[in-house]
C-alpha positions as CSV (number, residue, x, y, z in Angstrom):
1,X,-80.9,97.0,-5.3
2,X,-82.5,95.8,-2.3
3,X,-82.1,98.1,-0.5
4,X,-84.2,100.4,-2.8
5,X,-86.8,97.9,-2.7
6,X,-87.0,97.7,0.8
7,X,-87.7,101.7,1.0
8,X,-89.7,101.8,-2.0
9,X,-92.7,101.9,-0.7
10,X,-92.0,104.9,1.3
11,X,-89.9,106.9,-1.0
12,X,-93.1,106.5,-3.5
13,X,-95.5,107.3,-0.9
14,X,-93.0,110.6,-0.2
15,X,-93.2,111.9,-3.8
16,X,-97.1,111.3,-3.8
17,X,-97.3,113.3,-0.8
18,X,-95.3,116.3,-2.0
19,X,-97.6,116.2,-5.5
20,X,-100.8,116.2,-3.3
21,X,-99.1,119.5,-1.5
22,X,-97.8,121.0,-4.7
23,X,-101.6,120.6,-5.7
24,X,-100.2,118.7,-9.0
25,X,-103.1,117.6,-9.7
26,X,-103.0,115.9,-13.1
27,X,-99.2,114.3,-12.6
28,X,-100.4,113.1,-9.6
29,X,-103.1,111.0,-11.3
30,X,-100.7,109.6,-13.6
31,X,-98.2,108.7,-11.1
32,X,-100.2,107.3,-9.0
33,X,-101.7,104.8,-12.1
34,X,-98.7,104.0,-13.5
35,X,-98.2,102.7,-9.8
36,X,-101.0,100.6,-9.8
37,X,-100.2,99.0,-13.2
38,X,-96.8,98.2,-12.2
39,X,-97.8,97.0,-8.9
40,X,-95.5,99.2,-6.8
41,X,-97.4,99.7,-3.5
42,X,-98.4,103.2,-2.7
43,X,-97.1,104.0,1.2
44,X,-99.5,106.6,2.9
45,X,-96.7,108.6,4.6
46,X,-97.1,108.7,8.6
47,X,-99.0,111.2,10.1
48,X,-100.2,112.9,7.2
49,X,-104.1,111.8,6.9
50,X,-103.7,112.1,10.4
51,X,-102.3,115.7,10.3
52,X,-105.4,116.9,8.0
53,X,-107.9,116.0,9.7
54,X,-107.2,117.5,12.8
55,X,-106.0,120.6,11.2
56,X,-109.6,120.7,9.5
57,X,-110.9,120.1,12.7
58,X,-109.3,123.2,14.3
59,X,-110.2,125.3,11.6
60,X,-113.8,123.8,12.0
61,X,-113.4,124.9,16.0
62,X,-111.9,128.1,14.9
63,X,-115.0,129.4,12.9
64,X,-117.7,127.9,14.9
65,X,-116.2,130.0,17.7
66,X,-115.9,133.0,15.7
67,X,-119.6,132.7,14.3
68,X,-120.9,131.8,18.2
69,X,-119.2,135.0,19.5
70,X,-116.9,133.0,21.7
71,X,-113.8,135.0,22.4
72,X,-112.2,132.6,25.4
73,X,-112.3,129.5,23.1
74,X,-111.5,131.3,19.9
75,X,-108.2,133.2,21.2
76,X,-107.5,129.4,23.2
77,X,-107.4,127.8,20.2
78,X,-105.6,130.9,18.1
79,X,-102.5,131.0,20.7
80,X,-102.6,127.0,21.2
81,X,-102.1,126.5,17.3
82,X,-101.0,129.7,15.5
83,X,-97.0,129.9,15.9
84,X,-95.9,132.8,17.6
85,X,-93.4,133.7,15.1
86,X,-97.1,133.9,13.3
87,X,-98.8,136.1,15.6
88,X,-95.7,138.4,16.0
89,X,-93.8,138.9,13.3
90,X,-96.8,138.4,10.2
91,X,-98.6,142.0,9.8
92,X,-101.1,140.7,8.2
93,X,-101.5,138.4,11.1
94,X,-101.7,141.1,13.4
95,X,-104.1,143.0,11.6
96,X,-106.3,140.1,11.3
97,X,-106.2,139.3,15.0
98,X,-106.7,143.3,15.6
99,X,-110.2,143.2,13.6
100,X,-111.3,139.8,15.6
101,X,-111.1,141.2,19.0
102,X,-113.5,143.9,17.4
103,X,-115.4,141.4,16.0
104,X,-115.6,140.0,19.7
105,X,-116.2,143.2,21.2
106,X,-119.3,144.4,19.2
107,X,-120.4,140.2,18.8
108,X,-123.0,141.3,21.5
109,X,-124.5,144.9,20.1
110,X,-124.9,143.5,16.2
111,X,-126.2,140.1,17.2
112,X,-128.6,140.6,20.3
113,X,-132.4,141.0,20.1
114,X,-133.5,143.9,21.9
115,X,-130.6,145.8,24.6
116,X,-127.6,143.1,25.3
117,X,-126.8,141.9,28.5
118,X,-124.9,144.7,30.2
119,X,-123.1,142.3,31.8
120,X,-121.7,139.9,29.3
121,X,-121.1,143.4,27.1
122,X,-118.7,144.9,29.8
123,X,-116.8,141.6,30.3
124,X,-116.5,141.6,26.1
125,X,-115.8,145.3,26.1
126,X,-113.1,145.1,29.1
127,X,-111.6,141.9,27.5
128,X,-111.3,144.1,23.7
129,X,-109.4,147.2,26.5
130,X,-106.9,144.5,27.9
131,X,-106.0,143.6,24.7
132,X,-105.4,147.3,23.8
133,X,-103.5,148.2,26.5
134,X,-100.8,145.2,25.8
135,X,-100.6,143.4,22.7
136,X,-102.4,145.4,20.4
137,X,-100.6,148.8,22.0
138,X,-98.0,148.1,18.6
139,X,-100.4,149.0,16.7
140,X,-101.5,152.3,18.0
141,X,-99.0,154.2,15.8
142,X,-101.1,153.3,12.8
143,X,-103.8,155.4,11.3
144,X,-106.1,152.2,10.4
145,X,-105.9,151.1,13.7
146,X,-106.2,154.4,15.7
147,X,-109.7,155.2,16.0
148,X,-110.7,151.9,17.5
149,X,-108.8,152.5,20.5
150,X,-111.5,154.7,21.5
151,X,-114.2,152.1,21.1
152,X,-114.4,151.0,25.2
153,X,-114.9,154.5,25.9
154,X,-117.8,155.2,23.3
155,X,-121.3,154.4,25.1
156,X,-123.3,153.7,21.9
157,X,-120.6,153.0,19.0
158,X,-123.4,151.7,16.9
159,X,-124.7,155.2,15.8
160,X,-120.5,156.6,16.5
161,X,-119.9,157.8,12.7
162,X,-116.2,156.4,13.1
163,X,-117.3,153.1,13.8
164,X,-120.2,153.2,10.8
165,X,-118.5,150.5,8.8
166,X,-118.4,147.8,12.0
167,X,-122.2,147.7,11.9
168,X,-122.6,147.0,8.0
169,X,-124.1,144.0,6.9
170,X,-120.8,143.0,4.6
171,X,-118.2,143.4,7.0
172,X,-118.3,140.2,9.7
173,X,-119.0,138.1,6.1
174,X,-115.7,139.8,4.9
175,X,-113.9,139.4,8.4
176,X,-114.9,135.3,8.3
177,X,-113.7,135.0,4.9
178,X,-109.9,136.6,5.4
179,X,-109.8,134.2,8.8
180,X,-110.7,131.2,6.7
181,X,-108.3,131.8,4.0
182,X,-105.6,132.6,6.7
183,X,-105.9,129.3,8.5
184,X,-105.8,127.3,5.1
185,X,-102.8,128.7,4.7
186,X,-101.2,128.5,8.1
187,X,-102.4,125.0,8.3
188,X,-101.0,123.7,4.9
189,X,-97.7,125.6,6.0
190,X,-97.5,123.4,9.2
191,X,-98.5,120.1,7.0
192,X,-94.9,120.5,5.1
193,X,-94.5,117.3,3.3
194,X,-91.8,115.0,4.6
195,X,-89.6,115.4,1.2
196,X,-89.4,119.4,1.3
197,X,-88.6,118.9,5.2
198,X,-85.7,116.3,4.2
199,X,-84.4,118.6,2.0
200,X,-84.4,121.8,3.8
201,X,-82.5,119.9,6.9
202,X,-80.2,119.0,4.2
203,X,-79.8,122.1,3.1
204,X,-79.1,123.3,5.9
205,X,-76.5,121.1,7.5
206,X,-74.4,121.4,4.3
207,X,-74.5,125.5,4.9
208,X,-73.1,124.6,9.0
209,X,-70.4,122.5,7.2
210,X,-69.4,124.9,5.0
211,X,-68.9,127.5,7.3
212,X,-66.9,125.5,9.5
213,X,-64.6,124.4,6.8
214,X,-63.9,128.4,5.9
215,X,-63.0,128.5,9.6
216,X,-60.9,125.8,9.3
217,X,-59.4,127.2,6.3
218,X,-59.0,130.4,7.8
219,X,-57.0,128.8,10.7
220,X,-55.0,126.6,8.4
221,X,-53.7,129.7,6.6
222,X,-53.2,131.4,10.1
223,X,-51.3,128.8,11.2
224,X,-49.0,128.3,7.5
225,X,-48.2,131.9,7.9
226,X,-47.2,131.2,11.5
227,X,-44.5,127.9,10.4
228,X,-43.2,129.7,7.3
229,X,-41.9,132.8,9.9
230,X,-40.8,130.1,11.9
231,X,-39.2,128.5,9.1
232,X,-37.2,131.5,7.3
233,X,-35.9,132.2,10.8
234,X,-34.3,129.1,11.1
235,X,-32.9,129.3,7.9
236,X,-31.5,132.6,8.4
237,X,-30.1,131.4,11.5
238,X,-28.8,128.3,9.6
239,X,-26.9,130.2,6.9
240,X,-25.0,132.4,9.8
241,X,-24.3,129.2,11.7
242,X,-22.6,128.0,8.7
243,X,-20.7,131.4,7.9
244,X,-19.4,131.7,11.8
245,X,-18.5,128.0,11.4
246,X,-16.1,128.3,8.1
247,X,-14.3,131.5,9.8
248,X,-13.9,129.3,12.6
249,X,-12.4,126.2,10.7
250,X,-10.5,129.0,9.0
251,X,-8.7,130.8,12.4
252,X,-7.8,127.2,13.8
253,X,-5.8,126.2,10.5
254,X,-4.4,129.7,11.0
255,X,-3.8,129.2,14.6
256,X,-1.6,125.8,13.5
257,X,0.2,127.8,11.3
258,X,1.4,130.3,14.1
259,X,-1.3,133.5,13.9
260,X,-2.5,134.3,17.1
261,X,-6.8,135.2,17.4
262,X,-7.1,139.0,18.7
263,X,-10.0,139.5,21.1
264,X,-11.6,141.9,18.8
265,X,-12.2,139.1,16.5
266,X,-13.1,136.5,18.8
267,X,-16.0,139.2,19.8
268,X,-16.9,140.0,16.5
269,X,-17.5,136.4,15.7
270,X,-19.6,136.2,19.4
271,X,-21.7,138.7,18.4
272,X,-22.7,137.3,15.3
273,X,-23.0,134.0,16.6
274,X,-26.0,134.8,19.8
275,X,-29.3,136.2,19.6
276,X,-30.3,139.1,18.7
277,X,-31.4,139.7,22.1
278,X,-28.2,138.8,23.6
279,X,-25.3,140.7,21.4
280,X,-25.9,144.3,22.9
281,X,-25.5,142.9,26.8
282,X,-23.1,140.0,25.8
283,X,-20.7,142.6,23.2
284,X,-20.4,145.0,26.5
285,X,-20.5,143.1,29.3
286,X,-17.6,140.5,28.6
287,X,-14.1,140.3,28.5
288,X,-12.7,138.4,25.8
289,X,-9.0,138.1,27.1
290,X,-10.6,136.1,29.6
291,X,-9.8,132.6,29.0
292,X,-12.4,130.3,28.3
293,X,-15.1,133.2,27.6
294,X,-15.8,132.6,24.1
295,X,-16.5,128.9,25.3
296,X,-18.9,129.4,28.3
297,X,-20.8,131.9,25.9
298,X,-21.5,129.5,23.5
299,X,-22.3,126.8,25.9
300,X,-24.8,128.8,27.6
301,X,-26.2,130.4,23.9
302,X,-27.0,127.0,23.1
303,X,-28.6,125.5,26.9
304,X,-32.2,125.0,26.5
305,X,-34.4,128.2,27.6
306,X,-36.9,128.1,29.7
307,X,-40.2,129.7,28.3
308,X,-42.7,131.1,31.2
309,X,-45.4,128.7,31.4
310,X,-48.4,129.7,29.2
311,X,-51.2,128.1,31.3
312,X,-54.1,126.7,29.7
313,X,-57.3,128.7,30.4
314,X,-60.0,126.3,31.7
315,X,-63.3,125.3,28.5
316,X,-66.3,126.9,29.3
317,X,-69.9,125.5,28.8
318,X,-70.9,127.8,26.1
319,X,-74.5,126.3,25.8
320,X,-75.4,127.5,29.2
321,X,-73.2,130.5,28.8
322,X,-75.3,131.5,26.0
323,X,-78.6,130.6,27.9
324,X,-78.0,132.7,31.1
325,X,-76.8,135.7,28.4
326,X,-80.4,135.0,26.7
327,X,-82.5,134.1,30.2
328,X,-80.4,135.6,33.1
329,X,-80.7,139.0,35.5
330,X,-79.2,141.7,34.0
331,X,-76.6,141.6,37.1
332,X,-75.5,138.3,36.2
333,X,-75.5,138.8,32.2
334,X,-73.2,142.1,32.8
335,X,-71.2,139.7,35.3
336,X,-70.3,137.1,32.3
337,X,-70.2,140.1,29.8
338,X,-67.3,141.3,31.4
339,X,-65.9,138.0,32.6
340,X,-65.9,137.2,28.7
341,X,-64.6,140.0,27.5
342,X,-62.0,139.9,30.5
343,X,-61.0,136.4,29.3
344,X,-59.6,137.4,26.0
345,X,-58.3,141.0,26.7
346,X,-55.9,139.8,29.4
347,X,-55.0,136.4,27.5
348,X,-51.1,136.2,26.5
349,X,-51.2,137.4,22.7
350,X,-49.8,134.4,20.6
351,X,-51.3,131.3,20.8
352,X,-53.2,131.6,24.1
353,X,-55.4,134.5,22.6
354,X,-55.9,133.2,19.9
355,X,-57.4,129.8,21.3
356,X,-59.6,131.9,23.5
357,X,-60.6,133.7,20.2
358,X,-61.4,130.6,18.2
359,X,-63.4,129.0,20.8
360,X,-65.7,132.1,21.0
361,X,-66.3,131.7,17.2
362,X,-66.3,128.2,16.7
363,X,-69.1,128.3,19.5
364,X,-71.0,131.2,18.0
365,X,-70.8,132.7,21.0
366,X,-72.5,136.0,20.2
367,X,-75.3,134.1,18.0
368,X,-73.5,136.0,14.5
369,X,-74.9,132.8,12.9
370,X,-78.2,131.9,15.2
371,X,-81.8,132.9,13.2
372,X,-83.8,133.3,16.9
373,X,-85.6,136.2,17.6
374,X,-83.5,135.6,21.3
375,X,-80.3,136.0,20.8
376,X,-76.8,136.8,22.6
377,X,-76.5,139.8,20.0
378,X,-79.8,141.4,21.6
379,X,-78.3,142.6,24.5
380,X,-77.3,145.6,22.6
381,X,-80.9,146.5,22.8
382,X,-81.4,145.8,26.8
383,X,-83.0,147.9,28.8
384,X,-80.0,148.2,31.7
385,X,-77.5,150.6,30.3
386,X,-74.7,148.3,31.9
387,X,-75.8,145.2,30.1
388,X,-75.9,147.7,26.9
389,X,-72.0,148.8,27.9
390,X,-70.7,145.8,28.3
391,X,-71.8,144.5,25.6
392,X,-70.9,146.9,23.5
393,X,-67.3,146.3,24.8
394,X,-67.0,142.5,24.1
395,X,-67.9,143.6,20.6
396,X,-65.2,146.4,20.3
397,X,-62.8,143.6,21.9
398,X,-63.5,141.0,19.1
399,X,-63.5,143.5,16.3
400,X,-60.0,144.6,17.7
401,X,-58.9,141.5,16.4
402,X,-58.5,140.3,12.3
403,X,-60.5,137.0,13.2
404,X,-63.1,138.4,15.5
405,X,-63.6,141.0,13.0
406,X,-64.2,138.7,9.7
407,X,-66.5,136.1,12.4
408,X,-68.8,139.9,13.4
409,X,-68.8,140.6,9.2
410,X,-70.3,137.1,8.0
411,X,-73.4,138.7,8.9
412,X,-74.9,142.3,8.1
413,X,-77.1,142.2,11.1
414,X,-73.9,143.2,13.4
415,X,-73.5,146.0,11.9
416,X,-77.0,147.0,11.1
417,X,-77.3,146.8,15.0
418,X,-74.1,148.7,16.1
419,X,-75.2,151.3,13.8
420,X,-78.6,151.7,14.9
421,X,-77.2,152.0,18.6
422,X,-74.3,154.4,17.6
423,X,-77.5,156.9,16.6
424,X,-79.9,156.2,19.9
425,X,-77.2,156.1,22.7
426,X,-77.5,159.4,23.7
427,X,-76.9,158.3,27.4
428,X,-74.1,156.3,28.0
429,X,-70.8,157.6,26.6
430,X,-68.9,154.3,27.1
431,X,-71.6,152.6,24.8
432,X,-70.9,154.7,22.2
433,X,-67.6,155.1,22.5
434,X,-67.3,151.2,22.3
435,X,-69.7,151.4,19.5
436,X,-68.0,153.4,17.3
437,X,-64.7,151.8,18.1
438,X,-66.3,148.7,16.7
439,X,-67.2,150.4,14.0
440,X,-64.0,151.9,12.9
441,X,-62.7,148.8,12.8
442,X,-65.7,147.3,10.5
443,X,-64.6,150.4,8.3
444,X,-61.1,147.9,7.1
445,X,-62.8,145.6,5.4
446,X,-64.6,146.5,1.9
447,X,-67.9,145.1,2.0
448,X,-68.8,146.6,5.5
449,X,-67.0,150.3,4.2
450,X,-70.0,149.9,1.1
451,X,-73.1,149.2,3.7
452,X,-72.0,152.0,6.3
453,X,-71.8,154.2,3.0
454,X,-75.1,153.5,1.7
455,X,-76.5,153.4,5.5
456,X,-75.6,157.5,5.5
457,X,-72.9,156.9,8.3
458,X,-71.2,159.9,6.6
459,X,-74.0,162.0,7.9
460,X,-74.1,160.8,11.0
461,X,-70.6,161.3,11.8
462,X,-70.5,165.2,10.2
463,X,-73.0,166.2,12.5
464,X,-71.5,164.7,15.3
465,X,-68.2,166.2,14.6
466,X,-69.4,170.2,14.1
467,X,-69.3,170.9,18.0
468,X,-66.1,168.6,18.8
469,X,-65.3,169.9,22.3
470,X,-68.4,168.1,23.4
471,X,-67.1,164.8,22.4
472,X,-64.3,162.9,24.6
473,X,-60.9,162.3,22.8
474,X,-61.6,158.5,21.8
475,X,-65.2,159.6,20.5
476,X,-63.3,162.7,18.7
477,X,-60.1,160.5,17.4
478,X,-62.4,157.0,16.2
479,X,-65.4,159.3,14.6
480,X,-62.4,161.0,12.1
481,X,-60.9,158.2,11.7
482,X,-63.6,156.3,10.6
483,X,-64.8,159.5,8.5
484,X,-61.5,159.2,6.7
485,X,-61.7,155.4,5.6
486,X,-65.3,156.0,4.4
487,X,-64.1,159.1,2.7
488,X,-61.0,157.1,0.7
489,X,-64.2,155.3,-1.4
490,X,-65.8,156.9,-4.6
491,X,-69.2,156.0,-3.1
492,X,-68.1,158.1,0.4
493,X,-66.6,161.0,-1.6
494,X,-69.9,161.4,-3.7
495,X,-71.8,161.2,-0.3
496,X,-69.3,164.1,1.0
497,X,-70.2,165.9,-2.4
498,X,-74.0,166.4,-1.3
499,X,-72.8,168.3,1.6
500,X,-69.5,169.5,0.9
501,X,-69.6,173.1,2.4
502,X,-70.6,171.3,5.7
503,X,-68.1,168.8,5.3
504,X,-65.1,171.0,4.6
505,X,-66.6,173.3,7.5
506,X,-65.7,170.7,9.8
507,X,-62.5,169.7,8.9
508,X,-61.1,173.0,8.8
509,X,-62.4,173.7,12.1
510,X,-60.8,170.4,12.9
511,X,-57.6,171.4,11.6
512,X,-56.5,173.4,15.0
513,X,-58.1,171.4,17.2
514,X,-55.5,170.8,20.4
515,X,-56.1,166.8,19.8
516,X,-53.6,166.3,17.5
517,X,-53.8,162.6,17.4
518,X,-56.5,163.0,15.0
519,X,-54.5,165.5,12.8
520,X,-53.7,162.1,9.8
521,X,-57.1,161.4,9.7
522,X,-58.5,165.1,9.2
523,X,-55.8,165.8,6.6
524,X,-56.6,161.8,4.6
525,X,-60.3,163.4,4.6
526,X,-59.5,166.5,3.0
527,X,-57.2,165.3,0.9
528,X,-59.6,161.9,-0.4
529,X,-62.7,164.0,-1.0
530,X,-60.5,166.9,-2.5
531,X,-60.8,164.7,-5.8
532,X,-64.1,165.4,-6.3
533,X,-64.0,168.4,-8.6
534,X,-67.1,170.2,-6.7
535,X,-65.9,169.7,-3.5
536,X,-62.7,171.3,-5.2
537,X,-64.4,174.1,-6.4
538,X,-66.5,174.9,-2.9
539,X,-63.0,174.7,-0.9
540,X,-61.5,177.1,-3.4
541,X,-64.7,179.4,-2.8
542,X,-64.5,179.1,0.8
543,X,-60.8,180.3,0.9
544,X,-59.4,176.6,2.0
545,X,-55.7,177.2,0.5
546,X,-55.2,180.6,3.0
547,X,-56.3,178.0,5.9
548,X,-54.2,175.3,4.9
549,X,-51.5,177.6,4.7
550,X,-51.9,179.7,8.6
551,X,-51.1,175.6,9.4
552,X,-47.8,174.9,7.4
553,X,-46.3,177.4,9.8
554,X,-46.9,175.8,13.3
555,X,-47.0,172.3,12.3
556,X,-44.1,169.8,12.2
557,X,-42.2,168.7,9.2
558,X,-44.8,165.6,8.4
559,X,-47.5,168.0,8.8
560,X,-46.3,170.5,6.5
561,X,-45.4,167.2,4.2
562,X,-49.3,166.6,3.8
563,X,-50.6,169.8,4.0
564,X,-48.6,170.7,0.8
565,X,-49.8,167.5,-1.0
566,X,-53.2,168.6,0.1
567,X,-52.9,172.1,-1.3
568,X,-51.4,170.4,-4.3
569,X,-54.6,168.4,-4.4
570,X,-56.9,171.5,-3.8
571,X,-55.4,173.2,-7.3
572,X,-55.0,170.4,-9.2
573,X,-56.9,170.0,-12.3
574,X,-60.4,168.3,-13.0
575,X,-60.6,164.6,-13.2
576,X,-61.6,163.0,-16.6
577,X,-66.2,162.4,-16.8
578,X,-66.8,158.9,-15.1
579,X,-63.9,158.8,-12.6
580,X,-66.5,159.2,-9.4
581,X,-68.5,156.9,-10.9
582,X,-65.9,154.0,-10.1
583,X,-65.5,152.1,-6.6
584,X,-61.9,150.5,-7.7
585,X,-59.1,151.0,-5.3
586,X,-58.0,154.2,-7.9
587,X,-55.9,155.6,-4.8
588,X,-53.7,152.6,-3.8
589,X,-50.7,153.9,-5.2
590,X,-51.1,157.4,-4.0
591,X,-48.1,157.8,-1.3
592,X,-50.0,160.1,0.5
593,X,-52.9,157.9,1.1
594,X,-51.1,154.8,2.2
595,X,-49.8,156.8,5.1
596,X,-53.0,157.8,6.1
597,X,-54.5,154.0,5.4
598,X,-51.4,153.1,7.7
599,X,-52.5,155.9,10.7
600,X,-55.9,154.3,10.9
601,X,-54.6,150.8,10.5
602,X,-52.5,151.9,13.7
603,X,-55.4,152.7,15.1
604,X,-57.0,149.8,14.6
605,X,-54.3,147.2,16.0
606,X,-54.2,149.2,19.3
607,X,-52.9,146.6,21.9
608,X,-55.6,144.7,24.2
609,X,-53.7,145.2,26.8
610,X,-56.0,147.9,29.1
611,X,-59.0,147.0,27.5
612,X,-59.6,144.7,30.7
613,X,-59.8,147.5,32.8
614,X,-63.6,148.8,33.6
615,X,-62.8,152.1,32.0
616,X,-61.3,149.6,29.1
């Protein structure tokens, strides 16, 4: 109790200060005497009297200069006090800010008695081009804004019928009163009451915790699965032990009894007894009529083994890692890039890997989880193609990995990015390449296989695909492959359906392509989307069973295996109304699909090991 009484003061002085911001007007009256008549003192919280009358002193500055025509102290006092998350990321901001440096330009030509000073008009009409020419270039795209970006070149704008409006009598009145109700609002923004700040910090920090508990969780499970393999191969091992054991005890009672051991039998028992590793060489190499064999085996089965040393890879500072990614040349960000990438691509897979992998998520390293307009995650967007490449790569190296790929999926923004590369990378084939890799690999889990769907990655990928001797063989064998997964989902086969003669082009024409790595995935295409009674009907049309059929010939006994279930597919009957309409897992039995599921999981789990190397 005392210590509420010690803070009361200031907890009542924090509500009063969030009623006063809420503009609860009439509760605030009655809180504030019901205080009085109990005699609970009323803390003014710090700063904030303070805090409003200096914001209603800028906004005082801020209008005097904008009636006085005073562009140098009005645009001081905009870029001094308006945030520039504000300025740069608000449209209506920028609009605003657009129609002020009008407002400054013409200040001269509406307000002047007689000709203005040529002078101070040139300096107002060259300050209005500068503008033009950097920030306000965004905005040349627009129609509203386009015919202004010929006023420094008109030499009388005043009787210019584009710029009519300018020189009305109602429009600076209407400009003043937008700018004053902007900076009420910007200003009360900044004047956040203590309370709501408290609680959004709050907020906040439980969201951190909770994602680092689901990491921890994640680990935990990692390392469960890890100790029970550990454990039920020690068990295993325990129960032979015990079996080799008894025959043992048995053949010395039978040795006391007379019976003599045979060799074959001592080796049988031998072989049971080592390592897996160690019966081939040991059942072939020894001579059991050896005296003492069977002994020195079983002493040197049982020696301790030295493990090769897994060194421990030196902790990195990932605060300034992250900064010099953000701040540094582009030689020295594609320097780390690949040093990074380098780091966990030629780590020993086991534990050392994944430590190297943990620490890269546990310290955000590629900003998945970071709000800033600056992030590491940008870099897909740098100017230098070799920044662009090898960043591309360090993504295609974490996705290659379960963890890395659920850290790059706990936010859509990853993928929203990798796909809007995939479509502008027209230059750099080993962007793309890693790009799509990445991508194939998003395409295992659900939720990212539903966004690249509704994103019209099928498209995308079609088009690509109708001229494949343009593409390299990992562009060729990913782009399929990812075309398949997307295709095994209602949504993806409905997608297909809008352009199924297309679609079904391609794949046929895919279907003697000399790449016959990407023969499963072509055929798991056809036969997913085959489902779908009018891509049925347009394969039937198009003569798809005679082209299936040249195939069975050549091809191998699998291939013949899934051609048939795909002609089987191609005549089958229609599915019952509704059936598309579903996004369950309707196919998980389906034999046929799981081996296709299997080829691109195969894919997928490729080995790191080369993925160090600059063409990697």
């Amino acid at each position: 109790m005392g210590d509420i009484l010690a803070h009361e003061s200031e907890l009542l002085g924090l509500v009063r200060e969030y009623l006063d911001f809420a503009e609860f007007e009439d509760t605030l009256k009655t809180f504030s005497k019901e205080c009085k008549i109990k005699g609970k003192p009323l803390c003014k919280t710090v700063g904030g009297s303070f805090r409003d009358s200096k914001s209603l002193t800028i906004q005082k500055d801020l209008v005097a200069a904008f009636d006085d025509g005073d562009q140098k102290v009005f645009f001081s006092l905009w870029e001094e006090h308006i945030p520039s998350s504000v300025r740069d990321g608000d449209s209506f901001a920028q609009k605003l800010e657009f129609y002020l440096h009008i407002h400054f330009a013409i200040y001269l030509l509406k307000h002047s008695v007689g000709r203005p000073d040529k002078e101070e008009l040139d300096e107002k009409i060259s300050y209005f081009k500068t503008y033009l020419e950097t920030k306000g270039a965004a905005l040349s795209q627009t129609t509203e804004f386009l015919p202004f970006y010929a006023l420094p070149f008109v030499p009388n704008p005043m009787v210019h019928p584009s710029f009519k409006e300018l020189f009305q009598d109602s429009w600076t009145p209407e400009l003043k009163l937008k700018l004053e109700k902007f900076l009420a609002l910007i200003f009360k923004a900044s004047n956040t009451p203590k309370l709501l700040t408290i609680y959004k910090e709050n907020g906040q920090s439980n969201k951190e915790m909770l994602q680092q508990l689901h990491q921890q969780l994640v680990e935990a499970e990692r390392r469960s699965m890890t100790y029970l393999k550990r454990y039920n191969k020690i068990q295993a091992d325990y129960h032979n032990l015990i079996g080799v054991t008894a025959e043992l005890v048995d053949s010395l009672e039978a040795t006391v009894s007379g019976k003599m051991i045979t060799p074959e039998y001592l080796q049988s028992v031998c072989v049971r007894l080592f390592s897996n590793q160690m019966r081939q060489s040991l059942a072939h190499s020894v001579d059991f009529t050896r005296p003492g064999t069977a002994s020195t085996m079983l002493r040197a089965s049982l020696a301790p083994v030295k493990l090769k040393d897994v060194p421990l890879l030196p902790s990195l500072d990932y605060e300034k890692l992250k900064k010099d990614l953000i701040l540094g040349s582009d030689r020295l960000k594609a320097f780390l890039l690949q040093a990074l990438r380098w780091r966990l691509t030629t780590s020993h897979p086991g534990e050392q890997r994944e430590t190297v992998l943990q620490a890269y998520i546990s310290n955000d390293l590629l900003d998945c989880h970071s709000h800033n307009q600056r992030s590491v995650l940008q870099l897909l967007h740098s100017k230098s193609d070799v920044v662009r490449q090898y960043m591309a790569r360090l993504i295609n190296a974490f996705a290659s990995l379960a963890e890395g790929r659920l850290y790059l999926a706990q936010n859509t923004k990853v993928l929203r990015m990798l796909e809007g590369r995939l479509k502008e990378e027209d230059k750099d084939i080993i962007t793309r390449e890693n790009v799509l890799g990445a991508l194939q690999k998003f395409s295992l889990r659900r939720p990212l296989q539903t966004a690249m769907i509704q994103d019209g990655l099928i498209f995308w990928l079609v088009d690509a695909l109708k001229d494949p001797d343009c593409l390299s063989d990992y562009t060729l064998e990913y782009s399929v492959a990812l075309l398949m997964n997307l295709c095994l989902r209602s949504a993806g086969k409905n997608m297909c359906a809008k352009v199924a003669g297309l679609v079904l082009k391609v794949l046929s024409d895919l279907l003697g392509h000399e790449n016959h790595e990407i023969q499963p995935y072509v055929n798991g295409a056809l036969y997913s989307i085959l489902s779908v009674p009018s891509i049925r009907e347009e394969a039937r049309a198009m003569g798809m069973e005679d082209i299936l059929r040249c195939f069975i010939k050549e091809g191998n006994a699998e291939m013949i295996r899934q051609i048939e279930f795909i002609i089987k597919q191609l005549n089958s009957e229609e599915l019952p109304d509704g059936v598309l309409e579903s996004d369950d897992d309707e196919d998980e039995d389906d034999e046929l699909l799981n081996s296709f599921i299997s080829a691109t999981r195969l894919l997928c789990s490729q080995t790191l090991a080369g993925m160090h190397h600059p063409a990697g």
